[in-house]
Backbone atoms as SQL, in Angstrom:
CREATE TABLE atoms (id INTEGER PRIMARY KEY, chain TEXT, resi INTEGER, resn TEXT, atom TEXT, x REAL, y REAL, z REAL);
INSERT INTO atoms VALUES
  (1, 'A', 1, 'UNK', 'N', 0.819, -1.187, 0.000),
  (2, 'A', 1, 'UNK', 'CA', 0.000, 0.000, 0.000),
  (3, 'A', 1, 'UNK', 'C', 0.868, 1.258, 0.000),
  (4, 'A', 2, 'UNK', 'N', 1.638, 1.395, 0.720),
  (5, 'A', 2, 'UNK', 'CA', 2.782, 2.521, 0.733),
  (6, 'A', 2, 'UNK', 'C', 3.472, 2.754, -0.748),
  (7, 'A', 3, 'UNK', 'N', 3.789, 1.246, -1.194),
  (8, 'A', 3, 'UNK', 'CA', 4.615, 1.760, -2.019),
  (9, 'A', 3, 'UNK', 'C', 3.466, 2.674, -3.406),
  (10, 'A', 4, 'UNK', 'N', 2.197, 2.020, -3.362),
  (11, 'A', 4, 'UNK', 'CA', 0.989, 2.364, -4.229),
  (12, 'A', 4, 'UNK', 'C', 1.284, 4.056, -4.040),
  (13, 'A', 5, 'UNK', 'N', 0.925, 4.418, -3.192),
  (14, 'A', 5, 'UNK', 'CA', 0.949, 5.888, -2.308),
  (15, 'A', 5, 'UNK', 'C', 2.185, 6.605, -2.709),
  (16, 'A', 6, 'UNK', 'N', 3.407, 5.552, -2.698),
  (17, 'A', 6, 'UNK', 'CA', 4.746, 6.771, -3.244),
  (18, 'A', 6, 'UNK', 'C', 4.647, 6.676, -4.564),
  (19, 'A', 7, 'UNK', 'N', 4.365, 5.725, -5.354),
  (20, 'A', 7, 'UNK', 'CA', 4.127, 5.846, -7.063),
  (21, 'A', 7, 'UNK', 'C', 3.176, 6.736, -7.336),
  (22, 'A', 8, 'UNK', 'N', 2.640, 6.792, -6.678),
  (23, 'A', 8, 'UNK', 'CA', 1.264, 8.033, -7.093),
  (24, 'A', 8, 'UNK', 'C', 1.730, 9.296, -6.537),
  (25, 'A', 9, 'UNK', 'N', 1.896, 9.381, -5.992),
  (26, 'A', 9, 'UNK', 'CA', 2.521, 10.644, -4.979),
  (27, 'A', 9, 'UNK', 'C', 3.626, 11.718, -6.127),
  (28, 'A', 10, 'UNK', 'N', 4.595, 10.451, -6.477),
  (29, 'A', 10, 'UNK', 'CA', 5.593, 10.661, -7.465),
  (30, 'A', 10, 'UNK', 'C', 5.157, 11.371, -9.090),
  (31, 'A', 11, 'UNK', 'N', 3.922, 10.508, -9.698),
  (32, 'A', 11, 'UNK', 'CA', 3.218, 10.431, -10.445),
  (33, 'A', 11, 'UNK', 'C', 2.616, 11.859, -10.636),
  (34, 'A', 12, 'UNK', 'N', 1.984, 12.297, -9.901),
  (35, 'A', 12, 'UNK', 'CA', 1.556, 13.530, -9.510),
  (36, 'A', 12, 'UNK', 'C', 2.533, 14.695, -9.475),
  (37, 'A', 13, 'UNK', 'N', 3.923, 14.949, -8.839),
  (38, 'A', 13, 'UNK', 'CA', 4.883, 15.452, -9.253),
  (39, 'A', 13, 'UNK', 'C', 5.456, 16.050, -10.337),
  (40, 'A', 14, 'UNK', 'N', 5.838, 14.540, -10.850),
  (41, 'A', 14, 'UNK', 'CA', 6.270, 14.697, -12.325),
  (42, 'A', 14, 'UNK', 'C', 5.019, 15.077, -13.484),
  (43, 'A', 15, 'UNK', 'N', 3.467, 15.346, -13.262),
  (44, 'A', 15, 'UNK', 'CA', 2.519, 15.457, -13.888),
  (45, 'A', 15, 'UNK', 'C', 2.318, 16.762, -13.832),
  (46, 'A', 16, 'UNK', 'N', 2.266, 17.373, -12.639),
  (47, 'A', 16, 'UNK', 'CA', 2.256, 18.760, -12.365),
  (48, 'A', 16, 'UNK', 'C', 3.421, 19.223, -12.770),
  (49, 'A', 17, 'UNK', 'N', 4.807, 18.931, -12.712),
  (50, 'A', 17, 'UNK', 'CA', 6.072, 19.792, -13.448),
  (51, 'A', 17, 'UNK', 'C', 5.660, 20.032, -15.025),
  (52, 'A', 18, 'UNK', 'N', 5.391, 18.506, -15.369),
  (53, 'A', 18, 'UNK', 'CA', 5.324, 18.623, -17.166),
  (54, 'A', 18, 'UNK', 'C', 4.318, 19.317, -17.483),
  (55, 'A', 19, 'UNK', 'N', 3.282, 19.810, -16.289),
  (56, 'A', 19, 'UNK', 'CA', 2.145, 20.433, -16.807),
  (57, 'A', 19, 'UNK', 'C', 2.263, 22.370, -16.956),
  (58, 'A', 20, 'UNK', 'N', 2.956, 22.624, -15.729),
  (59, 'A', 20, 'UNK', 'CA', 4.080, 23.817, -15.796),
  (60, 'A', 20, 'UNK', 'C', 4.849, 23.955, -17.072),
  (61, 'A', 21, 'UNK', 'N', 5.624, 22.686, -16.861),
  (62, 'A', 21, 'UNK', 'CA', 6.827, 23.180, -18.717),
  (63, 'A', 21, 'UNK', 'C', 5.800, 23.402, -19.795),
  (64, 'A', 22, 'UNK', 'N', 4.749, 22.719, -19.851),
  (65, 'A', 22, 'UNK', 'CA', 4.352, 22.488, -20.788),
  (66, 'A', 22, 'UNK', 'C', 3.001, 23.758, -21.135),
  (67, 'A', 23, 'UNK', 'N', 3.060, 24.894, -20.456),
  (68, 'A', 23, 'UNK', 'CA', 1.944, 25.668, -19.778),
  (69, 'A', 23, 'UNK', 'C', 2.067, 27.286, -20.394),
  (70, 'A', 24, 'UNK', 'N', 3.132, 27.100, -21.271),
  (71, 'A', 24, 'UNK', 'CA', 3.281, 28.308, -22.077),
  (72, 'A', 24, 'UNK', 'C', 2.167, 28.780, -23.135),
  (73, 'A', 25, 'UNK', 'N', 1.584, 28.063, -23.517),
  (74, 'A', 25, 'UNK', 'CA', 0.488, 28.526, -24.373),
  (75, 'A', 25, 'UNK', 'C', -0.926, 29.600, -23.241),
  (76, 'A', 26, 'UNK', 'N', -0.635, 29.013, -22.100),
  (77, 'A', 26, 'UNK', 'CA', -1.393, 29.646, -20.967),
  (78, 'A', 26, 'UNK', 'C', -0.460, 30.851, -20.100),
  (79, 'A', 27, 'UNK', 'N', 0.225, 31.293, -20.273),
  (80, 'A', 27, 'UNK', 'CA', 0.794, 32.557, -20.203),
  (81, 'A', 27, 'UNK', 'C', 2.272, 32.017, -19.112),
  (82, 'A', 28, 'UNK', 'N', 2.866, 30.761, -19.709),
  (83, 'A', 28, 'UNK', 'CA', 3.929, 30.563, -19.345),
  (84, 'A', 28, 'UNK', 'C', 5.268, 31.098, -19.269),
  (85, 'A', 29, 'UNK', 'N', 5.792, 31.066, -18.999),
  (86, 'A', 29, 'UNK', 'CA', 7.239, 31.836, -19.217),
  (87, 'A', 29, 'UNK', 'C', 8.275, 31.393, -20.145),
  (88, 'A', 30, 'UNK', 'N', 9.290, 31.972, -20.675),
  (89, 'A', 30, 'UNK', 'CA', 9.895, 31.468, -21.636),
  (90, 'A', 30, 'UNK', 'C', 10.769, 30.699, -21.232),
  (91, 'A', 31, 'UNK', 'N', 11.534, 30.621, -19.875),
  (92, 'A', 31, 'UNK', 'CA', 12.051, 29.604, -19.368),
  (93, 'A', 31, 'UNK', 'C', 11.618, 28.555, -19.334),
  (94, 'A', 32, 'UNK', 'N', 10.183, 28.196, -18.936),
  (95, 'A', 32, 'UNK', 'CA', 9.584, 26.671, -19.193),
  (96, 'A', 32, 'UNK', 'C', 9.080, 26.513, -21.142),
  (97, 'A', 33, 'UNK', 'N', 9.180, 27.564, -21.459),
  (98, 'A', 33, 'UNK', 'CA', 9.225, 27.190, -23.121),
  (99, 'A', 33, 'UNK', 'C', 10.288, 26.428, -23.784),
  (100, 'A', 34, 'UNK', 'N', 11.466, 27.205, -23.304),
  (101, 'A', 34, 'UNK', 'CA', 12.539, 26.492, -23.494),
  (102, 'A', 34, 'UNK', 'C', 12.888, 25.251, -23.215),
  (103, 'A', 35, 'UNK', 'N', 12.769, 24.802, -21.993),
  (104, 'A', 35, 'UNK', 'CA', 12.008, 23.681, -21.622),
  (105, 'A', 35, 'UNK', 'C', 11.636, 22.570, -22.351),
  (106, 'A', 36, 'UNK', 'N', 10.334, 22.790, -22.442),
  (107, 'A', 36, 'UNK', 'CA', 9.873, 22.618, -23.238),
  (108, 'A', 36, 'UNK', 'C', 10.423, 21.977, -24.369),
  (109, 'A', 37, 'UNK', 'N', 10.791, 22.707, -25.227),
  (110, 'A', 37, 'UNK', 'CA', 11.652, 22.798, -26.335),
  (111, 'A', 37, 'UNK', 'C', 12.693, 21.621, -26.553),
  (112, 'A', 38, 'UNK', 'N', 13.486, 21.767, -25.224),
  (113, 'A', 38, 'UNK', 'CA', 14.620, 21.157, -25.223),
  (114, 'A', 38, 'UNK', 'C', 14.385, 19.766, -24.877),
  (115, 'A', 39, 'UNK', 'N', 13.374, 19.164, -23.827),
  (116, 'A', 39, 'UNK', 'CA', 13.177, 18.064, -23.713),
  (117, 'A', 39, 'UNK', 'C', 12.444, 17.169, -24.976),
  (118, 'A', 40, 'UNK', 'N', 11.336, 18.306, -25.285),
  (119, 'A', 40, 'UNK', 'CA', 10.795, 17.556, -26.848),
  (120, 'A', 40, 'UNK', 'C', 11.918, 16.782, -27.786),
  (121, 'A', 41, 'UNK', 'N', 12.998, 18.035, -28.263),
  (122, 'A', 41, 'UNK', 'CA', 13.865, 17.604, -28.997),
  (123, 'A', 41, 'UNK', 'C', 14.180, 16.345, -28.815),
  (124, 'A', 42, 'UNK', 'N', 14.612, 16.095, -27.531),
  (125, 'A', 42, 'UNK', 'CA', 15.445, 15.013, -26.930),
  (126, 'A', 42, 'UNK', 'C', 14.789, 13.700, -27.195),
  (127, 'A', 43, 'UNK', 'N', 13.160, 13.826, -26.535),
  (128, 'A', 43, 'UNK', 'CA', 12.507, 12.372, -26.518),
  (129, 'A', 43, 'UNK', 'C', 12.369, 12.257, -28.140),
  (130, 'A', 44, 'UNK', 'N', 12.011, 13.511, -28.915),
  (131, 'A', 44, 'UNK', 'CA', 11.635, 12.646, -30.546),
  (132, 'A', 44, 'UNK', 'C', 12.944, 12.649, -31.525),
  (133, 'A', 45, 'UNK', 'N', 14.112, 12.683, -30.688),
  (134, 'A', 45, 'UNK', 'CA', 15.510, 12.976, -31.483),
  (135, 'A', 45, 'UNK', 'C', 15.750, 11.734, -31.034),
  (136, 'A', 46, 'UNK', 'N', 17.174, 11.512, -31.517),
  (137, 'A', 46, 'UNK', 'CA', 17.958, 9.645, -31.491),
  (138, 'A', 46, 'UNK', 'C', 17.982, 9.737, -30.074),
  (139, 'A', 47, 'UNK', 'N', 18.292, 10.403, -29.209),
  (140, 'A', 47, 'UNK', 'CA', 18.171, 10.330, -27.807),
  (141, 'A', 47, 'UNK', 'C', 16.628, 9.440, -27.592),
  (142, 'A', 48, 'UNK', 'N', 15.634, 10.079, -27.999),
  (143, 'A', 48, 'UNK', 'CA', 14.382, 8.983, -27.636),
  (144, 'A', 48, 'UNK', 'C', 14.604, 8.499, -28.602),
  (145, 'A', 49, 'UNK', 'N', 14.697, 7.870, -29.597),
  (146, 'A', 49, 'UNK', 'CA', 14.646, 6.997, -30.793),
  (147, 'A', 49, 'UNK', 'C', 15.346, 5.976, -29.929),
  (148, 'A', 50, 'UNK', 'N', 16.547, 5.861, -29.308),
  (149, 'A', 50, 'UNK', 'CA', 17.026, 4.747, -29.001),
  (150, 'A', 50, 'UNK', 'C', 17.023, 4.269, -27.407),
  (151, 'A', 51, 'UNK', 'N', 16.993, 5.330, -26.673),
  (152, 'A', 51, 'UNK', 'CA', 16.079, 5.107, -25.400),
  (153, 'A', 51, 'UNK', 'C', 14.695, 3.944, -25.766),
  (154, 'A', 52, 'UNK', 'N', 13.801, 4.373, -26.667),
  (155, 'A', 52, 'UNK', 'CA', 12.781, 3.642, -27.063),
  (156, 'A', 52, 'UNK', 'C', 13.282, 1.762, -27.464),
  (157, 'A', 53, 'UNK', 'N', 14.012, 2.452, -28.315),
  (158, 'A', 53, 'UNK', 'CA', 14.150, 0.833, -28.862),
  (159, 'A', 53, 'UNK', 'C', 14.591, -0.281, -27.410),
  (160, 'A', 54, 'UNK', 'N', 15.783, 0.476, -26.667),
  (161, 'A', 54, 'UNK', 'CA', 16.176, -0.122, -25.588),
  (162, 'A', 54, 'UNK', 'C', 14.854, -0.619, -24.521),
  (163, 'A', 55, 'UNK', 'N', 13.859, 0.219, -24.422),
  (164, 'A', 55, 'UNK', 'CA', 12.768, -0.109, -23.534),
  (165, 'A', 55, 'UNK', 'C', 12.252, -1.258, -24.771),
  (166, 'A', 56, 'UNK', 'N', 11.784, -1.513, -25.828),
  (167, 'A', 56, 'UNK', 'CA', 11.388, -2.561, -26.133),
  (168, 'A', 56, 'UNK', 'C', 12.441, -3.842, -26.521),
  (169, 'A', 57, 'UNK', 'N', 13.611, -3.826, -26.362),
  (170, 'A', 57, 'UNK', 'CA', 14.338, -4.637, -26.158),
  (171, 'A', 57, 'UNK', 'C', 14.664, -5.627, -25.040),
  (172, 'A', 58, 'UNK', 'N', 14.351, -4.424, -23.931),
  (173, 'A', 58, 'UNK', 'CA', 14.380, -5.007, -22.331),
  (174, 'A', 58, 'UNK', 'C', 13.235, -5.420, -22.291),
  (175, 'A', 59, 'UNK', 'N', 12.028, -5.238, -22.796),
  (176, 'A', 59, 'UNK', 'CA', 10.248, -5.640, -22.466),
  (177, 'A', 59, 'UNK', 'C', 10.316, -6.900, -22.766),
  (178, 'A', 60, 'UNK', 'N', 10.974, -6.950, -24.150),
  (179, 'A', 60, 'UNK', 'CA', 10.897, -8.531, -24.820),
  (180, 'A', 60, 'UNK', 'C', 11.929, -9.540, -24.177),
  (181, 'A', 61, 'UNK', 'N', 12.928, -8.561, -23.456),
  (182, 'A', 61, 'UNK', 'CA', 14.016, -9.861, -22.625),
  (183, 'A', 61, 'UNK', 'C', 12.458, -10.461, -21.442),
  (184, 'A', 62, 'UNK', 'N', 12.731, -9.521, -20.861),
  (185, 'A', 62, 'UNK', 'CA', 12.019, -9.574, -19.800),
  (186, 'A', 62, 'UNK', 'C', 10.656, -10.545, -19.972),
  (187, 'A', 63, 'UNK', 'N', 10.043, -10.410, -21.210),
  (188, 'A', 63, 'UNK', 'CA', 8.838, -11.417, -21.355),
  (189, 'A', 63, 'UNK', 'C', 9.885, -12.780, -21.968),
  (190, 'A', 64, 'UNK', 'N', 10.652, -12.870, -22.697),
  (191, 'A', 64, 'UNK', 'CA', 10.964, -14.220, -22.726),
  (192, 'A', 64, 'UNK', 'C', 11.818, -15.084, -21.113),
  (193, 'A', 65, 'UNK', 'N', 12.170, -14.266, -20.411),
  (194, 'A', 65, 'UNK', 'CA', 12.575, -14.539, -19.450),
  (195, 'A', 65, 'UNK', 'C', 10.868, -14.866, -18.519),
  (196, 'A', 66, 'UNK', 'N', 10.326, -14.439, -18.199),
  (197, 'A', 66, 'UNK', 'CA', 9.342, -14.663, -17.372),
  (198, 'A', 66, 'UNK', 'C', 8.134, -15.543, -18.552),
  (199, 'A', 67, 'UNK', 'N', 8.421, -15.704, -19.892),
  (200, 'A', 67, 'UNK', 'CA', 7.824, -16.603, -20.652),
  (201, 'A', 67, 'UNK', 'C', 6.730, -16.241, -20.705),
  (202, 'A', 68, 'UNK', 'N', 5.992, -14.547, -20.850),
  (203, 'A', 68, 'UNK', 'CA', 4.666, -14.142, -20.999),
  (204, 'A', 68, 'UNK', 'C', 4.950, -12.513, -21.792),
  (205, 'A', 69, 'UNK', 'N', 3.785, -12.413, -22.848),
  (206, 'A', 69, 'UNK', 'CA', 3.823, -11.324, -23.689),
  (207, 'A', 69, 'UNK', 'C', 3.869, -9.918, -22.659),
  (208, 'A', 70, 'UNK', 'N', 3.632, -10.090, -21.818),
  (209, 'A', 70, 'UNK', 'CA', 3.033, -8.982, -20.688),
  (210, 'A', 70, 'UNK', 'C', 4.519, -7.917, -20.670),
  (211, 'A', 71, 'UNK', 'N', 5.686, -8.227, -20.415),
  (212, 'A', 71, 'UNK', 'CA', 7.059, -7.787, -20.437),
  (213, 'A', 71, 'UNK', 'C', 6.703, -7.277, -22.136),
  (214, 'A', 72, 'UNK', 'N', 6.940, -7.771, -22.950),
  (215, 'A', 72, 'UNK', 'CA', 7.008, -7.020, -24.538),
  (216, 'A', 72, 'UNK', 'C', 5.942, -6.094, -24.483),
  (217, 'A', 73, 'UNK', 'N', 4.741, -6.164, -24.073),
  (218, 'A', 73, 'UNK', 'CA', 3.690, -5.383, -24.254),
  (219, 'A', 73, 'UNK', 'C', 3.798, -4.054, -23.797),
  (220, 'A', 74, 'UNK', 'N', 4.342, -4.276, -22.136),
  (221, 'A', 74, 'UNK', 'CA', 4.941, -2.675, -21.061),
  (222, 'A', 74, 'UNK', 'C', 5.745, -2.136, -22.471),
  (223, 'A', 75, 'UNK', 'N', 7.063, -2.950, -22.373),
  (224, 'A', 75, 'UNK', 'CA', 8.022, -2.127, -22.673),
  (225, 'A', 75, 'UNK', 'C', 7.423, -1.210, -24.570),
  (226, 'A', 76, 'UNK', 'N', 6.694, -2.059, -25.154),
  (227, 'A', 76, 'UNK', 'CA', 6.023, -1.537, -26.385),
  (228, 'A', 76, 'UNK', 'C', 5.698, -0.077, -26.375),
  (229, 'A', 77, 'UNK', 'N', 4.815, -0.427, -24.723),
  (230, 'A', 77, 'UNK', 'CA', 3.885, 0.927, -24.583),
  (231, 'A', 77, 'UNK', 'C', 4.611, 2.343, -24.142),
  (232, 'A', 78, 'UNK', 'N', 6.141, 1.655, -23.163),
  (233, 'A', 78, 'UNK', 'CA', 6.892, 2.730, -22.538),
  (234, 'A', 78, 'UNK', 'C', 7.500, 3.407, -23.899),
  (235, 'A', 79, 'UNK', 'N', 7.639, 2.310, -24.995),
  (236, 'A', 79, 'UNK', 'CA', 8.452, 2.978, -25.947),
  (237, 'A', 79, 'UNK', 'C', 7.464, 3.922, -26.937),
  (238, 'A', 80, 'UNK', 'N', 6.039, 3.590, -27.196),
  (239, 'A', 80, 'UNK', 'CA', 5.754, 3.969, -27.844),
  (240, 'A', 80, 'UNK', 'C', 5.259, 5.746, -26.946),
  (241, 'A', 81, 'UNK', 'N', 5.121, 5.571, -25.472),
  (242, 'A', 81, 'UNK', 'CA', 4.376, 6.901, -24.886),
  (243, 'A', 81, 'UNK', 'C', 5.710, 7.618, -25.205),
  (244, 'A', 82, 'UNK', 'N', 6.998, 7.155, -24.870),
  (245, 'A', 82, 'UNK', 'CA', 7.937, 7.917, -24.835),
  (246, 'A', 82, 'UNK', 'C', 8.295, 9.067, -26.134),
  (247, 'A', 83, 'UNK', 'N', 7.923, 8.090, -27.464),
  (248, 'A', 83, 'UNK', 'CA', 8.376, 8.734, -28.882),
  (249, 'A', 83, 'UNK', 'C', 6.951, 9.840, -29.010),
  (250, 'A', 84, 'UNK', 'N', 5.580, 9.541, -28.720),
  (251, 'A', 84, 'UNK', 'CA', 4.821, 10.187, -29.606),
  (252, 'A', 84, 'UNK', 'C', 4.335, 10.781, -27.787),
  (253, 'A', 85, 'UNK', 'N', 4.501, 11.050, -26.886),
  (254, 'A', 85, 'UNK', 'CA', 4.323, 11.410, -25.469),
  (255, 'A', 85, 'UNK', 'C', 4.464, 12.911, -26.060),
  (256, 'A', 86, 'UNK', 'N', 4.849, 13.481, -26.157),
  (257, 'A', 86, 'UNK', 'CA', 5.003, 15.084, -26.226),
  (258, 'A', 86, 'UNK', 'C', 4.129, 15.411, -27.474),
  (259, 'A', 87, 'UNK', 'N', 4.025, 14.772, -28.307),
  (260, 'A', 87, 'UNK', 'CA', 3.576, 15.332, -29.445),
  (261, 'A', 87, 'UNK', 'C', 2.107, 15.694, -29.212),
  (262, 'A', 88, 'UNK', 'N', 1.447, 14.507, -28.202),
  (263, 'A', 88, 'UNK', 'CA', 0.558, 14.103, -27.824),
  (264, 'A', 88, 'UNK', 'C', -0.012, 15.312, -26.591),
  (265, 'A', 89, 'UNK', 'N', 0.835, 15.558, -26.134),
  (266, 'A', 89, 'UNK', 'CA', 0.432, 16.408, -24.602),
  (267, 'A', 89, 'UNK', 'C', 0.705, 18.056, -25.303),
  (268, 'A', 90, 'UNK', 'N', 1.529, 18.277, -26.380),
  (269, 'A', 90, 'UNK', 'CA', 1.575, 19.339, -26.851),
  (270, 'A', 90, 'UNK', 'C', 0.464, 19.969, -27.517),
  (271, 'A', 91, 'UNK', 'N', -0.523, 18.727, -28.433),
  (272, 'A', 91, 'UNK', 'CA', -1.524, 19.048, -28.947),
  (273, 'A', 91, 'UNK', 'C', -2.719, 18.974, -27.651),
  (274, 'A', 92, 'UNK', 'N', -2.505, 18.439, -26.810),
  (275, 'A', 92, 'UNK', 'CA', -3.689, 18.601, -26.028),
  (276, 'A', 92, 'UNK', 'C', -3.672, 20.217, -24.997),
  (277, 'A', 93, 'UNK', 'N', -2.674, 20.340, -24.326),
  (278, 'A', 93, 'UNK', 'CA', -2.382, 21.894, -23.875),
  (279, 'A', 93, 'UNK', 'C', -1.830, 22.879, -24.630),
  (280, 'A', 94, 'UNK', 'N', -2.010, 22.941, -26.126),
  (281, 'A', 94, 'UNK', 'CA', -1.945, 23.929, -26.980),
  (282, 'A', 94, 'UNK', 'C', -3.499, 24.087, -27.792),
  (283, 'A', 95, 'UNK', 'N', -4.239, 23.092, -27.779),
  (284, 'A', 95, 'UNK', 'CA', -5.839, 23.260, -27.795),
  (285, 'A', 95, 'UNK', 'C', -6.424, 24.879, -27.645),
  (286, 'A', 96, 'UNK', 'N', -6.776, 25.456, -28.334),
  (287, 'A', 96, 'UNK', 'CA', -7.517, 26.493, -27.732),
  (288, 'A', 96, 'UNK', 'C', -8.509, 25.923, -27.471),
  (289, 'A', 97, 'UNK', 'N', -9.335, 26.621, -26.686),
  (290, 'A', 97, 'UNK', 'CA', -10.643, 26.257, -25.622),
  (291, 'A', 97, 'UNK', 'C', -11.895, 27.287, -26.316);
């Protein structure tokens, strides 16, 4: 139960920061634009390109080691939120209302 409580706890953190960086269209500052900016680059540049592949490399060790799709499937999903994750949260808090 605790540990439920610190993953969420954590979760929440890092949700509210990215929601700050990501908060310039709402009268953010150019420091979290930059931000912004710079981390995007990173996750949809070879930096995430191969971060990604590595998470589905380890998913699929990990499911042939424990002998269930469940390991390939995580790591699929970590790789796939990771590459299209910003593109995704950019179009949703750049939405006009």
């Amino acid at each position: 139960m605790r540990k439920r409580v610190f993953g969420l706890a954590c979760f929440a953190v890092v949700a509210g920061a990215a929601a700050v960086a990501f908060a310039n269209g709402s009268g953010g500052t150019a420091e979290f634009s930059n931000l912004e900016g710079m981390l995007t680059g990173w996750s949809q540049g070879y930096l995430g390109r191969s971060l990604s592949i590595a998470m589905l490399i380890l998913g699929l060790g990990v499911g042939i080691m424990r002998q269930s799709i469940m390991g390939a499937i995580a790591g699929l999903g970590a790789a796939v939120a990771f590459s299209y994750g910003p593109s995704i949260i950019g179009t949703i808090l750049g939405a006009v209302v």
